[in-house]
Every structure is written in C-alpha cells, then in structure tokens.
N, C-alpha and C positions, 0 to 999 in steps of 0.2 A: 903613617900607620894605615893597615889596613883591614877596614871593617869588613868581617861576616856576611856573604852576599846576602842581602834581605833581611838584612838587621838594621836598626837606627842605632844612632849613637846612645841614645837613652837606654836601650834593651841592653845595648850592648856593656854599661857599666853599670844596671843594677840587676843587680841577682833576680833568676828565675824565681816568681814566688806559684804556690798550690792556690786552687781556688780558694780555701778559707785562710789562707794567713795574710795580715793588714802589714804595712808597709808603714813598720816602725811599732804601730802602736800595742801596749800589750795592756791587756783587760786586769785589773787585780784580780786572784784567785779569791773564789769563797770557799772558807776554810772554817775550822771548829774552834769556839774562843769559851773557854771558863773566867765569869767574872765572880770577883767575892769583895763583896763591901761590909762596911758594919755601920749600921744607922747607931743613931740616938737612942740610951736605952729606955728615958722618959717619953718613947713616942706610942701610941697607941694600934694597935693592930691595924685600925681605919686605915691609919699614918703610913704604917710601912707598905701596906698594900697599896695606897696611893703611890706610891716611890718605885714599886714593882708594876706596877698598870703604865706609869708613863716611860719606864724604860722598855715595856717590850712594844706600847706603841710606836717610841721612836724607832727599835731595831724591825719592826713590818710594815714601818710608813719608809723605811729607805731600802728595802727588798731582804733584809734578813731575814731568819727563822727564829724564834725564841723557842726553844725547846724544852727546855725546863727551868724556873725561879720560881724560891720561893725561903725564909726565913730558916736557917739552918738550927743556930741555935743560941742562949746570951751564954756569952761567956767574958770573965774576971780579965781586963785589959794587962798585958807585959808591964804596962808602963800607963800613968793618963794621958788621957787626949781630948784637949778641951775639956780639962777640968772634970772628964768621965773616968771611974774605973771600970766600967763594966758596957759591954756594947750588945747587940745584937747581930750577927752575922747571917747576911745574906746570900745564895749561891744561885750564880746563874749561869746557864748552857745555852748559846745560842752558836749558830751557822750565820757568819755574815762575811761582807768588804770588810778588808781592815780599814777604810774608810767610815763603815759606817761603827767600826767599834771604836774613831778618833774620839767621834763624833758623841759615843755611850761615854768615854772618859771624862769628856768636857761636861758634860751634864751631872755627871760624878760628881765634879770637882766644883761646880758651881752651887750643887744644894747643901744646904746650910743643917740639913739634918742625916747628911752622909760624910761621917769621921771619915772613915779612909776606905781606899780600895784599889784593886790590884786584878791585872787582865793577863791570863796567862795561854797562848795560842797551843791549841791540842795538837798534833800529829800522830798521824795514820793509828795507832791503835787506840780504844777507846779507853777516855779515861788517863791515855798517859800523857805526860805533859812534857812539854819540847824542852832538851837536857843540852 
C-alpha cells in the first residue's frame, strides 16, 4: 500500500480533526432540568427551606445554575406515601450536567423527609417538556 507523500501512517488513518474538536472525547451538554419533589407535610418552613438551600448548594458547588426553587403548594396525596396523605410540593428550575442532576436525585432519594420526586429535562422552548 501506498501512503500520501508527507503523511505518516497515523494521519493517514485517523481523520483530519478542527482545532477545537477532542479525539474522541465528548463533554455532556448543559441543558435545562425541572425537578418537583413533595416533602413531608409535618415539616416546618425552617425544614423545607433547609431541603431547598442544600439542593441549590449542591447544583452551584458542581457548576449548575439553580434558577428558580421554591414550595409550590400542599396538596391532598392520589394515594399515601409513608403513611401521608397530604404533601407539600416543591418546584425547581435549574441549568446543569446531567451529571450533576444524577447526583440532585440521589440526594433525593436519600433524605428521609423527601416522599418522592421526579426530574423532567426541558427542551428548546421554555417551559416545555421533552415528549
């Protein structure tokens, strides 16, 4: 076979890259994430704002944006959950890694005073949710 005058074999079998593209590696996009959880309805204002203070700490100590959280409203549970019928639901807007929104569910899912929650990734138009 015969190489390109003034090529190596290496050029010669991997593709021309542009000055900013990496070889191989791709960056996750940051992208727009609605979370909605429902605390504990026996919990005290202090309480849930402590629950909302250390979530947007974690999402701007791992380079997110938290844009907006904050207690939506209580409302009468479908069904109980953990022996609750009634919860308070929380909504929050943030810009991050889907990395570091692995990372907001586990923390979710780990505190003892967050019934449930649900992470839903936005696209391109505000507000609407990926269908």
């Amino acid at each position: 076979m015969v190489w390109p005058a003034g090529r190596s074999l290496l050029a010669f079998l991997l593709p021309e890259r542009g000055p900013y593209q990496s070889m191989g590696r791709r960056f996750p996009p940051i992208r727009d994430y609605e979370i909605m959880f429902i605390v504990d309805p026996t919990l005290s204002d202090k309480e849930i704002e402590t629950v909302q203070q250390r979530l947007t700490e974690l999402t701007t100590a791992r380079g997110g944006e938290m844009k907006k959280i904050g207690p939506w409203q209580r409302r009468r549970l479908a069904y109980p959950i953990g022996g609750r019928r009634d919860g308070i639901y929380v909504l929050a807007e943030l810009r991050a890694n889907p990395s570091v929104v692995r990372e907001l569910e586990q923390q979710l899912k780990v505190t003892e005073s967050v019934l449930r929650h649900m992470v839903v990734r936005l696209d391109g138009e505000e507000g609407a949710p990926k269908g």
